[in-house]
N, C-alpha and C positions, 0 to 999 in steps of 0.2 A: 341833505339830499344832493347828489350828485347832477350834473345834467343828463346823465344817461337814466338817471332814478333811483331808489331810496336804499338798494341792496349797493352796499360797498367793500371791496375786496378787504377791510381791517375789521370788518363787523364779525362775531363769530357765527359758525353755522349753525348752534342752538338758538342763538338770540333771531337769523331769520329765521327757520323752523318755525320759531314763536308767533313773531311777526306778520312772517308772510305764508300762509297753508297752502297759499294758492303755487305755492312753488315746490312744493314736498315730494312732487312724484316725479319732477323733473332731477331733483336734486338725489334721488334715489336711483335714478338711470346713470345721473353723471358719475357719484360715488360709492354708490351702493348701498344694498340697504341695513347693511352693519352701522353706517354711519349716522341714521337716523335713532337707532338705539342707543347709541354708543356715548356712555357718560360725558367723555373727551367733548364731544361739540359745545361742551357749552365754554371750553378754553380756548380752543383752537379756530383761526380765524380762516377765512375764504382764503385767503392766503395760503396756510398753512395744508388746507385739508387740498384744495388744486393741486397743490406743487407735490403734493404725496401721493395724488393719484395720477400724475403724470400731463394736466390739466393747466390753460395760461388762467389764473384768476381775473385778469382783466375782463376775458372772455366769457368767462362761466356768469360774472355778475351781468356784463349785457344781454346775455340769453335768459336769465333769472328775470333783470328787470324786464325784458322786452315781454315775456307772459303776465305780467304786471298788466302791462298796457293795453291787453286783451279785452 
């Protein structure tokens, strides 16, 4: 766990999917919602999937963890 919270930008986007539900509909708005279907999430990490949507991963994970904190 991070100090910002437990989503971190190496983790991939299936394993939070998994995880974290509480963040699914926000991660749907950031990437869309191909990527919540899409086999790939379970290889590709917060990193990977950011930087292809044109996204800083730093930032996607503090907004992910900050709905956490809700």
């Amino acid at each position: 766990m991070t100090k910002e919270g437990p989503i971190k930008p190496e983790m991939t986007l299936g394993s939070v999917l998994k995880t974290y539900p509480a963040v699914r509909e926000r991660i749907k708005e950031l990437f869309g919602a191909e990527c919540l279907q899409c086999h790939s999430n379970e290889r590709e990490t917060m990193i990977y999937t950011s930087w292809h949507k044109g996204l800083d991963p730093a930032q996607v994970c503090r907004e992910l963890n900050a709905l956490l904190k809700k």
